[in-house]
Jmol script that loads the backbone (N, CA, C; Angstrom):
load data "model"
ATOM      1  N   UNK A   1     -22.931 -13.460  -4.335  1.00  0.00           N
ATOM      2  CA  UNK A   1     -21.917 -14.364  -3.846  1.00  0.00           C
ATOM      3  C   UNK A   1     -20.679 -14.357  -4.738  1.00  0.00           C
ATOM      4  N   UNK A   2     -20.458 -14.198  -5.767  1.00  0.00           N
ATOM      5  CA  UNK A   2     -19.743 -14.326  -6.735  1.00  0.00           C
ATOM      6  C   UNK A   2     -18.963 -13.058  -6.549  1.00  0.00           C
ATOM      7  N   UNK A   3     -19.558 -11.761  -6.090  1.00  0.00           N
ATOM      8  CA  UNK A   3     -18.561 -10.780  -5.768  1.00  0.00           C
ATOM      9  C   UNK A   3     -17.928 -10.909  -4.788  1.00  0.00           C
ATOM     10  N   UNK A   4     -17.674 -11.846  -3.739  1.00  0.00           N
ATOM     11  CA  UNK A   4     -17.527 -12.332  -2.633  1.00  0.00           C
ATOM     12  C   UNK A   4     -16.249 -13.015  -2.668  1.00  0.00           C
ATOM     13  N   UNK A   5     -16.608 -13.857  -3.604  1.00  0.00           N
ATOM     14  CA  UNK A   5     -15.380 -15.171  -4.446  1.00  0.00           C
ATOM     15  C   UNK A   5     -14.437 -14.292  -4.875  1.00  0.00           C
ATOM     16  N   UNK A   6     -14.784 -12.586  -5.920  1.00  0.00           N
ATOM     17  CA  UNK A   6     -13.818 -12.380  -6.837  1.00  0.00           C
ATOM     18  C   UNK A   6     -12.761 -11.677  -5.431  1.00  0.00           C
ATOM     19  N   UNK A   7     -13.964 -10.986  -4.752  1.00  0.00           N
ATOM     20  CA  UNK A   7     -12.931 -10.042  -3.978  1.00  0.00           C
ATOM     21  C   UNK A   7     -11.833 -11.014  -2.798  1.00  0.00           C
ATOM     22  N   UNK A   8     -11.937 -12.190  -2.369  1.00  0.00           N
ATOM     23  CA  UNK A   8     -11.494 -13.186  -1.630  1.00  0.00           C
ATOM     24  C   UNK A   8     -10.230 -13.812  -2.996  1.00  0.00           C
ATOM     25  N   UNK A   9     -10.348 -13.681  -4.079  1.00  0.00           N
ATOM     26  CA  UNK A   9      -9.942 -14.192  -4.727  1.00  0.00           C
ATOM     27  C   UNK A   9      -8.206 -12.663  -5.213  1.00  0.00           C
ATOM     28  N   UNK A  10      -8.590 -11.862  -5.175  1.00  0.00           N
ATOM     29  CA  UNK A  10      -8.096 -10.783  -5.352  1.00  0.00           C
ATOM     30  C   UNK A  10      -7.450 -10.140  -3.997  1.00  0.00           C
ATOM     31  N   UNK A  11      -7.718 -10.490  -2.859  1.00  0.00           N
ATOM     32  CA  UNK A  11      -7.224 -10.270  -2.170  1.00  0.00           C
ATOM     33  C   UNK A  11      -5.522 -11.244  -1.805  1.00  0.00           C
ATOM     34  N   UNK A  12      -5.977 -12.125  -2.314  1.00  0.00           N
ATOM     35  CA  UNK A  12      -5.577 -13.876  -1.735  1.00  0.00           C
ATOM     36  C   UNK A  12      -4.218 -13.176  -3.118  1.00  0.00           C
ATOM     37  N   UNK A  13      -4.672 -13.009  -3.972  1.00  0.00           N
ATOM     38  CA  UNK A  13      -3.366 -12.942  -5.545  1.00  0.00           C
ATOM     39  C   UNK A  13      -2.190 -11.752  -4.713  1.00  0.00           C
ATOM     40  N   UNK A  14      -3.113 -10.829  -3.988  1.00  0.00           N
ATOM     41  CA  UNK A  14      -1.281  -9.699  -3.718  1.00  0.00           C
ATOM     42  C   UNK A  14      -1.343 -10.092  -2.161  1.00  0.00           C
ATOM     43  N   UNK A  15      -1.971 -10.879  -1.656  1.00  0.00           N
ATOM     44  CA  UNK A  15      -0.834 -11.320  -0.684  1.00  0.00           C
ATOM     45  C   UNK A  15      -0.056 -12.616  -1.066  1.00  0.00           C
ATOM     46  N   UNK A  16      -0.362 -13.227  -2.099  1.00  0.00           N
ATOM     47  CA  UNK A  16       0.786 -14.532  -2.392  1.00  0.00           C
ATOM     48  C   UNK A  16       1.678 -14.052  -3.234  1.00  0.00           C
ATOM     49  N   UNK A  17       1.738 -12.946  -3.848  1.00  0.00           N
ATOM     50  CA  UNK A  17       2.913 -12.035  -4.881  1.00  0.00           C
ATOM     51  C   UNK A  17       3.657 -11.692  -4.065  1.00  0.00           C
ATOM     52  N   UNK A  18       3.014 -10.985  -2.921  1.00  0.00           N
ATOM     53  CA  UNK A  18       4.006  -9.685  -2.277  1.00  0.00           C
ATOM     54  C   UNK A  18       4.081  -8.330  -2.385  1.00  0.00           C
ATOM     55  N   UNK A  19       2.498  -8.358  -3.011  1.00  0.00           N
ATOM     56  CA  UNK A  19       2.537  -6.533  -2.651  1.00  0.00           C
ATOM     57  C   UNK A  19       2.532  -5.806  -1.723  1.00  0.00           C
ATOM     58  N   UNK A  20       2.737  -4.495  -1.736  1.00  0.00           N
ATOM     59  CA  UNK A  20       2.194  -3.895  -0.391  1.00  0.00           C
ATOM     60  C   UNK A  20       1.386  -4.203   0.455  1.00  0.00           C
ATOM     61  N   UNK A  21       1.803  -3.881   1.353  1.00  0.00           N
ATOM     62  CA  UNK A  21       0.616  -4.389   2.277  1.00  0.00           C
ATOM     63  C   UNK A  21      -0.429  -3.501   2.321  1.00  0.00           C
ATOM     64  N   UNK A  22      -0.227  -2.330   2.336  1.00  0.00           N
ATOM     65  CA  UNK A  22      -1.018  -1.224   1.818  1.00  0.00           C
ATOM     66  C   UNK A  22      -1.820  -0.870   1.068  1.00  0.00           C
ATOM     67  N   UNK A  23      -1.802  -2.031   0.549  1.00  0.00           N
ATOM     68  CA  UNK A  23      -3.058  -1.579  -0.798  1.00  0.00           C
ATOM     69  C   UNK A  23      -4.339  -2.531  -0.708  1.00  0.00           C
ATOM     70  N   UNK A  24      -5.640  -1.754  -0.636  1.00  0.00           N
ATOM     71  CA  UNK A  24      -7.188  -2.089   0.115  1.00  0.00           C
ATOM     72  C   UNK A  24      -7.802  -2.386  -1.189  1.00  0.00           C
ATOM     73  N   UNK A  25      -8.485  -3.326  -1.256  1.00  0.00           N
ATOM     74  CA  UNK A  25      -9.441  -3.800  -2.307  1.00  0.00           C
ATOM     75  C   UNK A  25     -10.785  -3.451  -1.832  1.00  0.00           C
ATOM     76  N   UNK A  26     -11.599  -2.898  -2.476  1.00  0.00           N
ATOM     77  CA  UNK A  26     -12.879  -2.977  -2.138  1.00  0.00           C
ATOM     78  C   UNK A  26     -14.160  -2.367  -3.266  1.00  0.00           C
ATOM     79  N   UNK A  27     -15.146  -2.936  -2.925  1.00  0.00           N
ATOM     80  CA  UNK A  27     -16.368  -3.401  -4.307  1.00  0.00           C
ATOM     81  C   UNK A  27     -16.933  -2.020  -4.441  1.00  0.00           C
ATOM     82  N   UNK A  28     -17.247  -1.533  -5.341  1.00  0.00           N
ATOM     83  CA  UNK A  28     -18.008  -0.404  -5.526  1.00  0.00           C
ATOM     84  C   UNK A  28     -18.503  -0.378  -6.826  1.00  0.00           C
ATOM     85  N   UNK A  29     -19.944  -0.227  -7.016  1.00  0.00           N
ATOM     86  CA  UNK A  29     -20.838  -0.551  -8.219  1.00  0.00           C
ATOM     87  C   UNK A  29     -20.086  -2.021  -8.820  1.00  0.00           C
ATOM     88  N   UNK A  30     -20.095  -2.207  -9.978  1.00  0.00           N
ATOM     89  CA  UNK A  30     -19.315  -3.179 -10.757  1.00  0.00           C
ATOM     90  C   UNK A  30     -17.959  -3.608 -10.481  1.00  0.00           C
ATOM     91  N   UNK A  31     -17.462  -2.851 -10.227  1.00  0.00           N
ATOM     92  CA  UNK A  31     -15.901  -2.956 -10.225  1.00  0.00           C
ATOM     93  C   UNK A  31     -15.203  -3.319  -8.812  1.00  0.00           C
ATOM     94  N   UNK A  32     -14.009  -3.463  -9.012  1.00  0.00           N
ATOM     95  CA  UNK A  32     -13.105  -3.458  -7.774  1.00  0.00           C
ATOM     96  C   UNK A  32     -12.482  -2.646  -7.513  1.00  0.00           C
ATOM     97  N   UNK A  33     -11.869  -1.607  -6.827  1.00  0.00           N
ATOM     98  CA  UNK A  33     -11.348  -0.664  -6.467  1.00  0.00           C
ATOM     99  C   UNK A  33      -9.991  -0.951  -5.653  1.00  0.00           C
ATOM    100  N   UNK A  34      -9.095  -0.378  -6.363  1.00  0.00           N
ATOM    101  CA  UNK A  34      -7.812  -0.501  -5.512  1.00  0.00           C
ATOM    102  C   UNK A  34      -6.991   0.598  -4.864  1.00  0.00           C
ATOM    103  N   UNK A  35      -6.954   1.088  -3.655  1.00  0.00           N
ATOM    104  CA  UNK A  35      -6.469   2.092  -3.091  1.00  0.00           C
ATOM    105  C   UNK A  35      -5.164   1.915  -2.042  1.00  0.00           C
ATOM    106  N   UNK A  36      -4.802   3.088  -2.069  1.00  0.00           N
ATOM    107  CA  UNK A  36      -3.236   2.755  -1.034  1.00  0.00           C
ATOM    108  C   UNK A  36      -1.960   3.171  -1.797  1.00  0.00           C
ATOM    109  N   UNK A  37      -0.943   2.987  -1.137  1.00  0.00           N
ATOM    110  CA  UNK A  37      -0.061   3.903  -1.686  1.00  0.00           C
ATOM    111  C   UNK A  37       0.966   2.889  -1.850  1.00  0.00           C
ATOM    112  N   UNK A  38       2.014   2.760  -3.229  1.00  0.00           N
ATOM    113  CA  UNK A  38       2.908   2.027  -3.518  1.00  0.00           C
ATOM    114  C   UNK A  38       4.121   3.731  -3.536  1.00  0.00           C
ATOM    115  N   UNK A  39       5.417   2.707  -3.863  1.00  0.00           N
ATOM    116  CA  UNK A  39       6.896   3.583  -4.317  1.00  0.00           C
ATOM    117  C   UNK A  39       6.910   3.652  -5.312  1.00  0.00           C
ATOM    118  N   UNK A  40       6.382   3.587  -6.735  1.00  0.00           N
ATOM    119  CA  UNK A  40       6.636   3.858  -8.049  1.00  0.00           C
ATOM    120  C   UNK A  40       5.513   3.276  -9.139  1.00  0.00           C
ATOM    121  N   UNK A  41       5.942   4.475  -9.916  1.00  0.00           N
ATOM    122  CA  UNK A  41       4.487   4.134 -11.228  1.00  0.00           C
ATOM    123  C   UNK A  41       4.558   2.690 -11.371  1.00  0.00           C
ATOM    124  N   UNK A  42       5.934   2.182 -11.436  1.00  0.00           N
ATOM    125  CA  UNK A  42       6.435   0.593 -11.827  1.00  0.00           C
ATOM    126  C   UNK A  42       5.755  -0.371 -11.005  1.00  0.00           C
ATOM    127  N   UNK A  43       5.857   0.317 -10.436  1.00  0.00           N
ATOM    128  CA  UNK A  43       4.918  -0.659  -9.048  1.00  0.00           C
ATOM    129  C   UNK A  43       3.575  -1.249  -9.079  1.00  0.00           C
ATOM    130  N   UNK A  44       2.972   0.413  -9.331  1.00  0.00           N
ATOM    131  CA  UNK A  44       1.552   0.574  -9.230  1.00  0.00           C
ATOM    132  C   UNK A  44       1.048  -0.423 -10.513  1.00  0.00           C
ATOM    133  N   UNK A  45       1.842  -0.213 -11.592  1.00  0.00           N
ATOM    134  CA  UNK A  45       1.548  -0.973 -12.880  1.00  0.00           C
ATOM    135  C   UNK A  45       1.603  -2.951 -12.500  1.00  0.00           C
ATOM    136  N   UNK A  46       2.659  -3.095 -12.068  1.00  0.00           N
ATOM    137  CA  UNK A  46       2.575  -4.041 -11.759  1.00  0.00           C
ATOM    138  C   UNK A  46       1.964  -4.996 -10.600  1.00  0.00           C
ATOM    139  N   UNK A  47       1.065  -4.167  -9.658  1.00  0.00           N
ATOM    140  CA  UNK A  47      -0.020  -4.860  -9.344  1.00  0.00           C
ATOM    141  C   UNK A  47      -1.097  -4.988 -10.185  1.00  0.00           C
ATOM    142  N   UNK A  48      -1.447  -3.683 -11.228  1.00  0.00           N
ATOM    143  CA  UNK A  48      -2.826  -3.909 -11.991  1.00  0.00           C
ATOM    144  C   UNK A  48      -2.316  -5.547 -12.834  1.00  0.00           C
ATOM    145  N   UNK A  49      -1.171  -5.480 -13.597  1.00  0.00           N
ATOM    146  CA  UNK A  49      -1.265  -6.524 -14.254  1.00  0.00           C
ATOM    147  C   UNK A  49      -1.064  -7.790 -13.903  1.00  0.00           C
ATOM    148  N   UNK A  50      -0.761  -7.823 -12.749  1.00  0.00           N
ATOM    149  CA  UNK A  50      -0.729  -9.374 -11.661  1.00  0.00           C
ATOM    150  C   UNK A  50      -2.001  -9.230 -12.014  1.00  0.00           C
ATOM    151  N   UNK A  51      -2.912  -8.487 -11.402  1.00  0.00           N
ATOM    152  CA  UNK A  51      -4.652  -8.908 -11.461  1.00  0.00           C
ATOM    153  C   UNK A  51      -4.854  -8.996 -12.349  1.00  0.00           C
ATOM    154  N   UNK A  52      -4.722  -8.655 -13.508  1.00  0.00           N
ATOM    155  CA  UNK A  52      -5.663  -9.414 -14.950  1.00  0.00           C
ATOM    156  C   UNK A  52      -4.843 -10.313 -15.512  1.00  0.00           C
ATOM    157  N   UNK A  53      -4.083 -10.517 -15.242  1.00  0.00           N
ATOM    158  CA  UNK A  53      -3.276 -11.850 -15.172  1.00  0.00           C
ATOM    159  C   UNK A  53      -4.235 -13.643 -14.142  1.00  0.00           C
ATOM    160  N   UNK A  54      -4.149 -12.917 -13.214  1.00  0.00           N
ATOM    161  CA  UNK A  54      -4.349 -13.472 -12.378  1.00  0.00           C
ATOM    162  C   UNK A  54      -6.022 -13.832 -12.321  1.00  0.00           C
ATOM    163  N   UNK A  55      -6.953 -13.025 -12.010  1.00  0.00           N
ATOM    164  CA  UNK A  55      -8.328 -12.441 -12.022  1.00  0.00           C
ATOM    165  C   UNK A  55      -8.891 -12.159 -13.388  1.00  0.00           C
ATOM    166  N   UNK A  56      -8.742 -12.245 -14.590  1.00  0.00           N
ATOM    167  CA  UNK A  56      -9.289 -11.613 -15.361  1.00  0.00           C
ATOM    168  C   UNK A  56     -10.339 -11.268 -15.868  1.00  0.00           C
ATOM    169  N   UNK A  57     -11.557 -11.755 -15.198  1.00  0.00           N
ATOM    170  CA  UNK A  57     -12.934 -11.862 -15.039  1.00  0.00           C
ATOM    171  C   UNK A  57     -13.408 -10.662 -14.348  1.00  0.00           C
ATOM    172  N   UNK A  58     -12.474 -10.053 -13.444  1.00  0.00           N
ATOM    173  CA  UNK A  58     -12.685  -8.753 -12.284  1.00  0.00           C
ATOM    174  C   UNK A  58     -12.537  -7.537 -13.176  1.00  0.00           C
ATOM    175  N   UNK A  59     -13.411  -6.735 -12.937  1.00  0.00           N
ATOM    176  CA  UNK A  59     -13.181  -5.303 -13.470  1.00  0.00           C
ATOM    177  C   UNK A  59     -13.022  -4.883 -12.676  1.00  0.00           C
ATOM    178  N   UNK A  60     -11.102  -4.166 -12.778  1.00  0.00           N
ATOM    179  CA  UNK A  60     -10.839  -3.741 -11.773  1.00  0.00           C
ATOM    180  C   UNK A  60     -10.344  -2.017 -11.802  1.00  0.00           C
ATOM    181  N   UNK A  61     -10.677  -0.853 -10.974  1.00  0.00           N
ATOM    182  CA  UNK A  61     -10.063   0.356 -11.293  1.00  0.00           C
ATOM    183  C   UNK A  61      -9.013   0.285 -10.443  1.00  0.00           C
ATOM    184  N   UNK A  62      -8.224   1.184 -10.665  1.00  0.00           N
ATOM    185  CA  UNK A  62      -6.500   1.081 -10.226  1.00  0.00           C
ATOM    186  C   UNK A  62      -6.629   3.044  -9.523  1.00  0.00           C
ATOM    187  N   UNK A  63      -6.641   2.822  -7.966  1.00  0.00           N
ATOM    188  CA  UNK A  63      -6.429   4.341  -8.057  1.00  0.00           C
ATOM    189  C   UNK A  63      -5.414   4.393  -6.830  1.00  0.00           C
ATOM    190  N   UNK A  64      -4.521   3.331  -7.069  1.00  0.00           N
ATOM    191  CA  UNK A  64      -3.431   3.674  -6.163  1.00  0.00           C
ATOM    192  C   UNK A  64      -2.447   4.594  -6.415  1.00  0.00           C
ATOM    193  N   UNK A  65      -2.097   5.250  -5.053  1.00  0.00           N
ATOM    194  CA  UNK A  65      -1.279   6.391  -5.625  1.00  0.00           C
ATOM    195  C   UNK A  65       0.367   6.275  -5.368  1.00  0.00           C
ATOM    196  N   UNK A  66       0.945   6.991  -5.443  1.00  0.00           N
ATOM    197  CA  UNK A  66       2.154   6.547  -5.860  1.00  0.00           C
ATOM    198  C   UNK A  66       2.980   7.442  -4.927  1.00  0.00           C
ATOM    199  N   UNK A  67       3.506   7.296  -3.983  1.00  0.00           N
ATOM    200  CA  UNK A  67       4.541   8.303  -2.744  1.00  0.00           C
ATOM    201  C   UNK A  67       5.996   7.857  -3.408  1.00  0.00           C
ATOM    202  N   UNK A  68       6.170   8.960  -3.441  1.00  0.00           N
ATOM    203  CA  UNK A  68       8.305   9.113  -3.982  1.00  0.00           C
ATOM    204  C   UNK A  68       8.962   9.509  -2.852  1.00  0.00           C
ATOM    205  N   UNK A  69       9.357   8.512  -2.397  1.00  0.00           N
ATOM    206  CA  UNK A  69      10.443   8.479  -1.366  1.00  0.00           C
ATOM    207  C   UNK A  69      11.685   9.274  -1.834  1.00  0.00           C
ATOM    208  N   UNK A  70      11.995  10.030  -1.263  1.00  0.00           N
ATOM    209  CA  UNK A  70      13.288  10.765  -1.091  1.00  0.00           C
ATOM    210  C   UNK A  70      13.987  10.941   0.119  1.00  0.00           C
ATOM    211  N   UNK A  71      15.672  11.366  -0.306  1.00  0.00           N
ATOM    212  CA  UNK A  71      16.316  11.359   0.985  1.00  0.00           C
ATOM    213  C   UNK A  71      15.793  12.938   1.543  1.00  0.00           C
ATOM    214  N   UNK A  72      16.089  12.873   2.644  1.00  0.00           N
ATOM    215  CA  UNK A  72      15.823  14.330   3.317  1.00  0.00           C
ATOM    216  C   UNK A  72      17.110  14.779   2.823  1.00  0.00           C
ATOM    217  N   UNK A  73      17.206  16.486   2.048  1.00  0.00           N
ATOM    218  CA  UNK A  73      18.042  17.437   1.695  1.00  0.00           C
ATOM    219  C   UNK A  73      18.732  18.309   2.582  1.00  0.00           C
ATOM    220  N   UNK A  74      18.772  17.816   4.089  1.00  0.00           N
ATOM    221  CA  UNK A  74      19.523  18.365   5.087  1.00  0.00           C
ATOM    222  C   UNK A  74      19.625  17.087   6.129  1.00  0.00           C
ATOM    223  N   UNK A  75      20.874  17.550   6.650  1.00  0.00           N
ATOM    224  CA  UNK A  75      20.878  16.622   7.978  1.00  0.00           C
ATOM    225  C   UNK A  75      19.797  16.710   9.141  1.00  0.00           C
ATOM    226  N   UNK A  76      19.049  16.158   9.703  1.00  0.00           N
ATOM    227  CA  UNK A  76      18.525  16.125  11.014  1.00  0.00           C
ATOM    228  C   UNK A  76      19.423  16.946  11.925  1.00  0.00           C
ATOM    229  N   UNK A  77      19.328  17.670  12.614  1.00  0.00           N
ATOM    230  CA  UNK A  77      20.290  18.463  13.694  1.00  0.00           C
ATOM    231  C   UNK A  77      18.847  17.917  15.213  1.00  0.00           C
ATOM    232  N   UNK A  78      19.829  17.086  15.858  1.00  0.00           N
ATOM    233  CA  UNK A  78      19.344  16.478  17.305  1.00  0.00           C
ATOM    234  C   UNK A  78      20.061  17.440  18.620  1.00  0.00           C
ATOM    235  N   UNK A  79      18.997  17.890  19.400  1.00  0.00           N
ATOM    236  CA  UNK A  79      19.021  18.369  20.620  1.00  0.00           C
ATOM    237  C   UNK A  79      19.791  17.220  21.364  1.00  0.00           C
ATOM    238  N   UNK A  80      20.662  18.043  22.661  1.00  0.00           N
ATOM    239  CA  UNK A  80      21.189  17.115  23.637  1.00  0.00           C
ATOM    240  C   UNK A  80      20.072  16.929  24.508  1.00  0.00           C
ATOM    241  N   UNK A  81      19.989  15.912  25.280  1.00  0.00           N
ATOM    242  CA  UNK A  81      18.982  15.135  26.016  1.00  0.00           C
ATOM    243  C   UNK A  81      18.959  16.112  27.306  1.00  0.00           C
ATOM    244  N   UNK A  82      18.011  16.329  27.613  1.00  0.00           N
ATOM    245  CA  UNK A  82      17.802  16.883  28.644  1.00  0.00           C
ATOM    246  C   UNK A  82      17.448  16.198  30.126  1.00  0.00           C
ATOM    247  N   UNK A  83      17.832  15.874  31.278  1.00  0.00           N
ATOM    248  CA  UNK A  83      17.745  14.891  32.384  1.00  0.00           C
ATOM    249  C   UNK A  83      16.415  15.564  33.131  1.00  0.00           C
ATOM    250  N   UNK A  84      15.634  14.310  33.239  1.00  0.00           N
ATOM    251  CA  UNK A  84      14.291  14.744  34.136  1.00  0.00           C
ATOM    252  C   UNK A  84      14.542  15.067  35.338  1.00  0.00           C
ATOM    253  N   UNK A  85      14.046  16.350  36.159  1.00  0.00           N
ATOM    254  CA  UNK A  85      14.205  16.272  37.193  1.00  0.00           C
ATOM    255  C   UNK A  85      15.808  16.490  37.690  1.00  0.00           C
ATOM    256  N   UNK A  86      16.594  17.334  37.222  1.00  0.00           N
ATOM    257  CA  UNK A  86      17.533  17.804  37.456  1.00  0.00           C
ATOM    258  C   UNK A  86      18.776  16.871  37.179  1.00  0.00           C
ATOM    259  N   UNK A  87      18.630  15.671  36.201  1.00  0.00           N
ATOM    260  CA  UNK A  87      19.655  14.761  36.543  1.00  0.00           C
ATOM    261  C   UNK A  87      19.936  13.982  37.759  1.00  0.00           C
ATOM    262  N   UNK A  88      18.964  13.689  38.624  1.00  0.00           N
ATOM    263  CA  UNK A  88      20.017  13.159  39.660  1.00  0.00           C
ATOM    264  C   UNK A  88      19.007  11.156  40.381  1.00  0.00           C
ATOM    265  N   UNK A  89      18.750  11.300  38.483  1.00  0.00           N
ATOM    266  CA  UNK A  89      17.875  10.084  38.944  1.00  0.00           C
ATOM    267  C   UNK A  89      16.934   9.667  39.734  1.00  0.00           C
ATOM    268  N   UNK A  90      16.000  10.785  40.097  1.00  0.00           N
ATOM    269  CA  UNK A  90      14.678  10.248  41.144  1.00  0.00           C
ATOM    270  C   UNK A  90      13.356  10.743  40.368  1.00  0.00           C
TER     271      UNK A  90
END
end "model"
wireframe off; spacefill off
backbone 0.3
color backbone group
């Protein structure tokens, strides 16, 4: 029951922060497991330490990974629309 409490308890801390929404808690052997993908190491760091801040009783592993958003290095080039059915609206 008590793993029950921590993980309800750990769930409840990054949705009242504002983390990702993306990121899954779940129990495996001893620990808590954190998976999902944040925008930066800065990030990722700063959910582990909300939780032992927050939780510090939880042994928790941190294996969220980290996606680097970048701009795309070319423009998109868009096709003209093509009309169903010959254009003539039916």
């Amino acid at each position: 029951m008590k793993d029950e409490y921590l993980l309800a308890r750990i769930q409840r801390v990054l949705a009242e922060h504002g983390s990702e929404l993306g990121i899954d808690v779940a129990r495996r052997d001893e620990e808590f497991v954190l998976t999902g993908d944040v925008e930066s190491e800065v990030r990722c760091r700063e959910v582990e330490q909300l939780l032992a801040e927050h939780v510090p009783e939880a042994r928790v592993r941190n294996e969220i990974r980290v996606t680097r958003v970048t701009e795309p290095s070319d423009a998109e080039e868009l096709s003209p629309r093509v009309p169903v059915n010959g254009g003539d609206g039916r």
